[in-house]
N, C-alpha and C positions, 0 to 999 in steps of 0.2 A: 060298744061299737064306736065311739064319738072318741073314748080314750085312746084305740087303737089306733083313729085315724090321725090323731096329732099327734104323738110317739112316731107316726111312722113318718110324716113332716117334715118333725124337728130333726131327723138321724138324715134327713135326706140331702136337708142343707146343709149339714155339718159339713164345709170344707176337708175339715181331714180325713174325714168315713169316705169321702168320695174320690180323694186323693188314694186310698188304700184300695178300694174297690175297684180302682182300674177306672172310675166315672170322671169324667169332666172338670178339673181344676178351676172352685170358684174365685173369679175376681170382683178385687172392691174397686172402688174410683177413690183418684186419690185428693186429699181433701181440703187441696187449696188449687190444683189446675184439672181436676175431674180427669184425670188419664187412667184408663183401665191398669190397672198393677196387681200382685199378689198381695195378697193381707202379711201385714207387717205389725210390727209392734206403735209404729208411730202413724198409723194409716197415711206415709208420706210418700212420692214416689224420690228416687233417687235424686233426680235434677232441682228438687224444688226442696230437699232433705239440703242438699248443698249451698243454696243459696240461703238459706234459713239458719244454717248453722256455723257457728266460727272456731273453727280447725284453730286456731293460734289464741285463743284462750290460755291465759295462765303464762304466756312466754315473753317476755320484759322486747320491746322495740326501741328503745334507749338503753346505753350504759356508757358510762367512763373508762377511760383508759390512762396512765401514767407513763410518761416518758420524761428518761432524764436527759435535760438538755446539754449535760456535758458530754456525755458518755454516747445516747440515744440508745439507751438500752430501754425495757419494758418494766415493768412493775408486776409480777406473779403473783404470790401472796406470799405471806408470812416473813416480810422484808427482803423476797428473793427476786432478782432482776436479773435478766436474760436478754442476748440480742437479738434482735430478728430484722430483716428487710422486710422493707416495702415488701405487698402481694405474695408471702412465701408461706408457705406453708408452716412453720411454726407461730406468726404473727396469726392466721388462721385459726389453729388451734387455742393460744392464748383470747382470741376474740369469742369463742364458743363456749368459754369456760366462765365468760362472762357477761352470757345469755343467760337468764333464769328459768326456769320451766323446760327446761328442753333434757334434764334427767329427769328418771320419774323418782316420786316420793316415795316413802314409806304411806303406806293405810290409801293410796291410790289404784283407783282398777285401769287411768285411763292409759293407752299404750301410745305412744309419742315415739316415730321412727324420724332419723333425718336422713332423709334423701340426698339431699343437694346441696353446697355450700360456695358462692361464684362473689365475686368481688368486684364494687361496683365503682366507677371513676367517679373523683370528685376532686373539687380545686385543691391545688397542692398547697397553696395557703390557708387553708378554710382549719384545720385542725380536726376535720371528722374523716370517719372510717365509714364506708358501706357497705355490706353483704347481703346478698337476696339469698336466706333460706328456704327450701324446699320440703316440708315435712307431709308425716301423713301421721291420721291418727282413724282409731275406730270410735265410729259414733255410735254406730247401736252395732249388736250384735249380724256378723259378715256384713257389715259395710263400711267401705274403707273409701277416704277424704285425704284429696290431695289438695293443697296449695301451699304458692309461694308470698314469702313478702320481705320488707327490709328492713334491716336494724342496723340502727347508727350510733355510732359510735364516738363520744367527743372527747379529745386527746387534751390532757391537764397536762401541763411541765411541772416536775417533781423531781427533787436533785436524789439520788441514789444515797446509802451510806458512803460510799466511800468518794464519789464528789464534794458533799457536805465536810467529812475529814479532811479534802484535803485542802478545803476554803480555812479550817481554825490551824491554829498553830500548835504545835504538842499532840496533835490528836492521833501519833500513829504509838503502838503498841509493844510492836517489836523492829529492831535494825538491824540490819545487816551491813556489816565494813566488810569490803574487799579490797584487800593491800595485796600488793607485791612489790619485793625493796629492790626494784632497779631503778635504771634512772629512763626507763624509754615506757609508752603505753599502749606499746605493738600488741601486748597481751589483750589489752582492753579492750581494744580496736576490734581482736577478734573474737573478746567476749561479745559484745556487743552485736557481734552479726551471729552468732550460736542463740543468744537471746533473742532476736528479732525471730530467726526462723522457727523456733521453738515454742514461743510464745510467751516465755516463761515470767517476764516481766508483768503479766493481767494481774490485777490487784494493788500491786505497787502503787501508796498515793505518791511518789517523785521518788525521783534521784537525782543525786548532786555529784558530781565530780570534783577530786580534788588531783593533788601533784603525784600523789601515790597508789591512787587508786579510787573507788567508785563506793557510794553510802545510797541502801536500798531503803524506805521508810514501810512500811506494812502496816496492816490495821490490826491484826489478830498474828499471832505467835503459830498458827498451822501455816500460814499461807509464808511464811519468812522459812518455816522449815518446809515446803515443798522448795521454794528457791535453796537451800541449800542443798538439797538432795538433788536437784538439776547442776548445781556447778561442782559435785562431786564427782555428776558421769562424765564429765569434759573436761575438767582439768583437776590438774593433782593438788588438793587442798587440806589444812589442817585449820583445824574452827576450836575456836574458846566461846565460851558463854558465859553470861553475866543478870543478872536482874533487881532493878532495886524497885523498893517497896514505892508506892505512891501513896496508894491510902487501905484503911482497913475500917470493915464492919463489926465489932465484936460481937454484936447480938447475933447476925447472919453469921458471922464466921466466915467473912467473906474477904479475900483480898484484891487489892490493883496492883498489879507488876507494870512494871517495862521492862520490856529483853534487850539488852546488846550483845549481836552474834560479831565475836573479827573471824573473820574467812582468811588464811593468809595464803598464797599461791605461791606453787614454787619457783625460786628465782631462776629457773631456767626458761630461755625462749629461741625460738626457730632459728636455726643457723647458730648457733653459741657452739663455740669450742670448746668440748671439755677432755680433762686431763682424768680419766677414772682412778679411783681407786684401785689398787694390785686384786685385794678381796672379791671389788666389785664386778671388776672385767672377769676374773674368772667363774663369778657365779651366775655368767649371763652369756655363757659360752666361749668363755677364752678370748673374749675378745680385743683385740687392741687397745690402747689405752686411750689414745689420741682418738676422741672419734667427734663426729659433729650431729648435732640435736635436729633430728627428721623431722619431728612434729611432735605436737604436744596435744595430748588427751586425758582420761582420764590415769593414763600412766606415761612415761618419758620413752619416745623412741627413737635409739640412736644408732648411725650407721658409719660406717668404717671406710674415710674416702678414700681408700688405698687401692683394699680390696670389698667391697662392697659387702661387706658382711653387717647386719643388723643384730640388734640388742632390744631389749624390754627391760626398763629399770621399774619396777612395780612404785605406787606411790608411800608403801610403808615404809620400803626399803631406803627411800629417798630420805622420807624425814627423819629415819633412827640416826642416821649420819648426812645428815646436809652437805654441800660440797658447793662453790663457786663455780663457774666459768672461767677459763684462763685467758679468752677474750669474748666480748660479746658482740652479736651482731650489728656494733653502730654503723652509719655511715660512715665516719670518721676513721675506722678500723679497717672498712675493706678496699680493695684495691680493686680498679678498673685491667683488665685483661683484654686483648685481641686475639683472637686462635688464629694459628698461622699452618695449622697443619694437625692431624690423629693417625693412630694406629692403633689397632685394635689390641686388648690384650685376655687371654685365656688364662684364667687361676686352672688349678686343677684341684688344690685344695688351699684351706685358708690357716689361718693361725689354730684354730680348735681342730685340726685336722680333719675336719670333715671334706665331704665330696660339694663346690659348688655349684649350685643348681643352675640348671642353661640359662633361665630369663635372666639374672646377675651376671651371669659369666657374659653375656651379651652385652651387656651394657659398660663394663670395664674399659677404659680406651686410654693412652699415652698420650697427652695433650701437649703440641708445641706453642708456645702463647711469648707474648712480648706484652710488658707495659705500655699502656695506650699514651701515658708521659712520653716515654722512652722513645716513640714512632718516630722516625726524622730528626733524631739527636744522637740515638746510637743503636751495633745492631746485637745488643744483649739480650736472650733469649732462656728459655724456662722450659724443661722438658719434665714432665710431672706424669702419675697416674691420677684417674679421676672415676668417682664413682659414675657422673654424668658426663662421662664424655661421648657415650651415644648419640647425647644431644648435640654435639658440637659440630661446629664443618667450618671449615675454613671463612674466615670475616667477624664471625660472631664473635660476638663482646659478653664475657661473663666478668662477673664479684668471685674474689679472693681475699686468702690473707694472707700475708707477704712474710712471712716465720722469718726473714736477715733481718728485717727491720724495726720488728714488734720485741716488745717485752713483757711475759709471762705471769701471771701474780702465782702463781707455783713456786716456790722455790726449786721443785724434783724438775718439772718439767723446763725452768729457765735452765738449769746444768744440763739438761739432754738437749735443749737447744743450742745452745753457745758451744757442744762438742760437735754439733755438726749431725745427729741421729735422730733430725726429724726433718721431713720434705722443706722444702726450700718454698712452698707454694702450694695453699689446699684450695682446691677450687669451690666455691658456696653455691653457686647457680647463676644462670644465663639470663642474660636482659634482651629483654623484647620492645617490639614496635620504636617508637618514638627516642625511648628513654637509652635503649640501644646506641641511637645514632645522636644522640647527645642534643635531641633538640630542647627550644626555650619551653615549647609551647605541648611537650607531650603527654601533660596530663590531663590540660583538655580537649588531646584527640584519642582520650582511652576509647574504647567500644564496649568497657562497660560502667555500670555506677553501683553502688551499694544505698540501701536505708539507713538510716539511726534512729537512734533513740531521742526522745525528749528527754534533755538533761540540761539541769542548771548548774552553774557555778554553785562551789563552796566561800565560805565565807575568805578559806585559806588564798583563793584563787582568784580576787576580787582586789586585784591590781591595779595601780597605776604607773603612768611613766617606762621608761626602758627595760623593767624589768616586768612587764603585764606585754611589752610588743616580745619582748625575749622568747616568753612561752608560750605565743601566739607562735612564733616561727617555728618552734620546736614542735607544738602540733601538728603543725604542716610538715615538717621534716617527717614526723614519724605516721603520720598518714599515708606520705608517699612511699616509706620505705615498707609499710607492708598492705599496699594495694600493689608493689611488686612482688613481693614474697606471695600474693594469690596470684597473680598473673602468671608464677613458673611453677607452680605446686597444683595439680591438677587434682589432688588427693584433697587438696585442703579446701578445692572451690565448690568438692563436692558435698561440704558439711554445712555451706550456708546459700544463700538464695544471692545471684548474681542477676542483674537487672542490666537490658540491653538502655544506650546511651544515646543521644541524638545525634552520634556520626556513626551509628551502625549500618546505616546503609550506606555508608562511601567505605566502612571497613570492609563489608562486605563484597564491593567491588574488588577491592586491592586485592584478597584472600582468593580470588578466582584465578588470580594469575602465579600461585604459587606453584611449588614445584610440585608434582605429583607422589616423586620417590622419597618425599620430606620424612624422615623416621621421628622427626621431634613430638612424641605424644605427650608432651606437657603445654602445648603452646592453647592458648583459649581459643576456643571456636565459637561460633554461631550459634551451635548447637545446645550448650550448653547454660544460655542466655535465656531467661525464663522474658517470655511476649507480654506478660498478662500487666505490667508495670512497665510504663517508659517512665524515668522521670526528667522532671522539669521539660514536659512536653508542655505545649500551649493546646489550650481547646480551640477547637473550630470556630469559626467567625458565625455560624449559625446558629452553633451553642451559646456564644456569647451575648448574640440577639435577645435570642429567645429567655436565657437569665436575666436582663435586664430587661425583658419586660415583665417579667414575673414579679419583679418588684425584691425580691426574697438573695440578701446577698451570700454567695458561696455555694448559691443554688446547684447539687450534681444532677442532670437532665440524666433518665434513664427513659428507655422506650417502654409507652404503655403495655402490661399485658405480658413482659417480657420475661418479667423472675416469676408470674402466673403459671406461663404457659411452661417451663423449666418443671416445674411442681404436677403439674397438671389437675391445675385449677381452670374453671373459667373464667373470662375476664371479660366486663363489659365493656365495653370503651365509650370513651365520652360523646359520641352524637348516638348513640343506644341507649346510655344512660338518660336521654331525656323522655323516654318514652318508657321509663322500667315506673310500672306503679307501686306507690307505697304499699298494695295489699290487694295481692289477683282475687279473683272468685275460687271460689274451692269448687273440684271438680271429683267424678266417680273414678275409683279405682280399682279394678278389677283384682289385686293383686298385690303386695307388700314388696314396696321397691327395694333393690341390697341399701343397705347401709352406709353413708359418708364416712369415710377414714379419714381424720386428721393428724 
C-alpha cells in the first residue's frame, strides 16, 4: 500500500506526465532572481541567462590593417592589395575578414550569425577604424542572444610591391618601347588620353618619355603583355621581343629574365595625305588614290575629299608593304582658308561604281574659299569639292593644303601634280572658337581640358640651353595642334574622357546665342563635357578652413556618412559616436535575424 502511494507521487510531479496528460504545466523559480519559468536545462530564466552569459566569446575586438602610403590601396593577403574608400562597402568586407571568430570552426557546435555591420566615426588622424557588430548566437538549446559591440581597427602604413619597386632602381621585369618615326607626338598625345580612360597604365612602376616616343617599365612580363594587347586594339602596331638572362639557379633550375618589348606604330597620323598604292586602292573598293587619313585605330581609316568615299586599310596590310605620307599634318604644311560661299553637290556614284549613300551625298559641297594671306592684297579665289563642306557657311576659317605650292615625296604623285590632275586645294578641317579668329589668348579660353599622365623625362631629353627651350616649344606646337584635331573630330572625342574648363560657364553663355539651324555636328558641346572633374578648380574657402585645421596636409574633406549611405551601410556620425558602448548587454531573441552581406 505505502509502494503505491509514492509510485503514484513521483508520476504525478513529473512535469512531463503532466504536460501529456493535459494537467497543469509545472514551473520552477529561476535560480539567481526567483522568477517563476519553465524548467530549463540551466534552471536560468532568459533575462538573467543574458546578462550572465558573453555572446562575443571567441571574436578578436582588436585587429590591424595595412595600407600603402603611395598608392592607399589595402593589404588582402597573400601579397594581394586592393583599393577601397573610406566607409564602402569593399573596405567593410576586407575589415570582416579580419575579425577572428566570426566563421565557425571545424569540430565547433556553437552557431555564430552576423546581423549587422555599421561604421563608427573617428578622428581622421587617429589611424583607427571602427565597426559596431551586431551577432547572435545560440546558448543552449532554442535560445538565441543578441548583442552588439566594437572592433577597432589600427591602420599600419606598409609600402605595396610595386611602390617598393619602384623606390630601387632596375627593379622592373619587363619594358615596353613605343616608337613612331615621325617627327610630331600628335599620336602620343592621343595615346595618352585612350590610356588614361582605359586604365591601362595600373601596374606600370613609371614612364619616361623620350623625342620618339614613350618607355613603359612593369614588374612582371603578364602585366607588360596585357599593355600590349590594349595598344594593339587602338592603334596599328608591330612588336619585337627580346630577353636577356640576369641570373640562374642550377640546382632549382630556375631562371631571371628581363623582357624588352619595341611596340613600333605606324607612321601614319590624322589628316596626312596619302598617295595609295594602284594595288591598294583597288583592294579597298577602287578607291582614289589621293585620299586623307580619317582616324586612326586599331586599323587605318581613309576618306576620299573629293567625293567622300571611305577606305579600311587592315593593320597587316599596312605592314607587308609600308608606305609614307606625301605630306603630313604639320602646322607648317597647312594653309589657313576663309569660306566665301558653298553649293551643294550630289554624287550619283563614285569611282567603284557603286550607288552613294544619302548621309555622304549630303555632306559633299563646292567650297569657294580665298587665302586668309590673300584678304585685302588680292581678289584670287579657290573653287574646290570638299568632303566637309556641310560644315562650312560662309566666314568660317578652315586648314588646307595648297597642292601649287607644296612638294610631294612621291615621285608618281609630284608628275600628276606638276601636269595639273590633282585639286589645286584639299580642304583638312574647320577651326573653331578662338583659334578661328586668330586670337593670342585661345587656348586659355578652350571650354575644355584633358588629364595626363605622370611622366618623366628620358635621359635623351634632359637638355640644356636653345635646344631643351626648342622642344619645349615644339610640345606646345604639337599639343595645340591636336587639342584642335579633337575640338573638330566629334568621332575622336568620343574615345576619350573630355573635362569641362573654368570658362565653361561664360562658354556656355556665348553657345545660347547661336544659330538654331546650325548643321555643324562636329562642333563640341556642353554636353559632352563629363561634370564629375573640373580641373585646376580651387576648393572652397571652408574647405580650406577646415584642412588647416585638421593639421593633415593635402587633406580631401568628404561628408561623413556619404560613400556609407551610397553602399547602404549605417553610419554613426561623430556626436553618436560618443555615446556607442564598447560592448551592449546581450539581449533575448525570439528569432534568427537575415544575414549581413558584405
Amino acid at each position: 500500500m505505502e509502494m503505491t502511494q509514492s509510485n503514484h507521487m513521483s508520476f504525478a510531479t513529473d512535469p512531463l506526465h503532466s504536460s501529456k496528460t493535459g494537467g497543469t504545466a509545472v514551473t520552477i523559480l529561476c535560480c539567481i532572481c526567483a522568477t517563476p519559468i519553465a524548467p530549463n536545462p540551466s534552471n536560468t530564466c532568459p533575462s538573467c541567462l543574458a546578462s550572465q552569459s558573453d555572446v562575443t566569446r571567441g571574436i578578436s575586438t582588436e585587429a590591424t590593417l595595412h595600407q600603402c602610403r603611395g598608392c592607399s590601396r589595402w593589404h588582402q593577403d597573400a601579397g594581394k592589395w586592393i583599393g577601397c574608400e573610406l566607409e564602402s562597402r569593399e573596405l567593410m568586407a576586407l575589415c570582416l575578414t579580419n575579425v577572428s571568430g566570426l566563421k565557425k570552426r571545424k569540430g565547433e557546435n556553437d552557431r555564430v550569425r552576423l546581423v549587422d555591420a555599421a561604421w563608427v566615426w573617428t578622428e581622421p588622424h587617429s589611424m583607427r577604424l571602427k565597426i559596431r557588430l551586431t551577432i547572435q548566437r545560440e546558448v543552449l538549446s532554442g535560445t538565441i542572444l543578441q548583442q552588439s559591440f566594437v572592433v577597432e581597427f589600427i591602420v599600419r602604413n606598409q609600402q605595396c610591391i610595386e611602390c617598393q619597386a619602384a623606390f630601387r632602381t632596375g627593379a622592373w621585369k619587363s619594358l615596353v618601347q613605343v616608337r613612331q618615326r615621325v617627327n610630331h607626338k600628335r599620336t602620343f598625345l592621343y595615346l595618352e588620353q585612350l590610356i588614361l580612360k582605359h586604365g591601362a597604365h595600373r601596374g606600370c612602376l613609371s614612364i619616361e618619355t623620350f623625342k620618339d616616343g614613350m618607355d613603359f617599365y612593369f614588374p612582371d612580363k603578364g602585366k607588360a603583355s596585357r599593355f600590349m594587347s590594349f595598344l594593339e586594339d587602338v592603334v596599328p602596331i608591330k612588336v619585337k621581343s627580346s630577353k636577356k638572362l640576369i641570373g640562374t639557379d642550377d640546382k632549382s633550375n630556375v631562371s631571371n629574365y628581363k623582357y624588352t618589348n619595341l611596340v613600333e606604330i605606324a607612321g601614319l597620323c590624322k589628316d596626312d595625305l596619302l598617295f595609295l598604292p594602284k594595288k591598294l586602292a583597288r583592294s579597298i573598293g577602287n578607291i582614289n588614290r589621293l585620299v586623307l587619313v580619317k582616324n586612326i585605330s586599331n586599323v587605318i581609316n581613309v576618306i576620299d575629299p573629293l567625293t567622300g568615299q571611305t577606305g579600311i586599310i587592315e593593320s597587316d596590310v599596312y605592314w607587308r608593304d609600308p608606305f609614307r605620307p606625301v605630306i603630313t599634318a604639320a602646322r607648317t604644311r597647312l594653309t589657313r582658308y576663309v569660306v566665301l560661299g558653298k553649293d551643294p553637290v550630289f554624287l550619283e556614284r563614285n569611282n567603284s561604281k557603286k550607288t552613294v549613300g544619302k548621309k555622304q551625298r549630303s555632306k559633299l559641297a563646292s567650297i569657294t574659299a580665298a587665302r586668309e594671306s590673300d584678304l585685302g592684297t588680292n581678289n584670287s579665289q579657290i573653287e574646290e569639292r570638299s568632303h566637309i563642306g556641310y560644315l562650312m557657311k560662309s566666314g568660317d576659317v578652315c586648314l588646307g593644303y595648297d597642292m601649287k605650292d607644296c612638294q610631294l615625296v612621291d615621285d608618281e604623285a609630284e608628275d600628276l601634280r606638276t601636269a595639273g590632275k590633282m585639286p589645286d586645294v584639299i580642304i583638312v578641317r574647320k577651326l573653331y572658337g578662338g583659334v578661328a579668329a586668330g586670337e593670342a589668348d585661345a587656348a586659355r579660353k578652350r571650354m575644355f581640358k584633358l588629364q595626363k599622365l605622370d611622366i618623366k623625362k628620358g635621359e635623351e631629353n634632359e637638355t640644356r640651353g636653345k635646344k631643351a627651350r626648342k622642344d619645349v616649344e615644339m610640345e606646345k606646337v604639337d599639343e595645340e595642334d591636336f587639342l584642335q584635331e579633337l575640338e573638330a573630330d566629334k568621332e575622336m572625342r568620343t574615345r576619350v574622357n573630355v573635362f569641362k574648363s573654368e570658362v565653361v560657364a561664360t562658354k556656355a553663355e556665348d553657345n545660347g546665342d547661336d544659330d538654331a539651324e546650325d548643321e555643324d555636328d562636329q562642333k563640341i558641346s556642353l554636353d559632352e563635357l563629363l561634370d564629375n572633374l573640373i580641373l585646376d578648380s580651387k576648393p572652397d574657402e571652408d574647405d580650406e578652413m577646415a584642412a588647416e585645421d585638421s593639421g593633415i596636409p593635402g587633406l580631401m574633406l568628404v561628408r561623413e556618412g556619404e560613400r556609407a549611405a551610397r553602399d547602404n551601410i549605417t553610419y554613426i556620425g561623430r556626436d553618436e559616436a560618443l555615446n556607442v558602448k564598447a560592448r551592449d548587454t546581450a539581449v533575448v531573441s525570439s528569432e534568427w535575424g537575415k544575414e549581413f552581406e558584405s
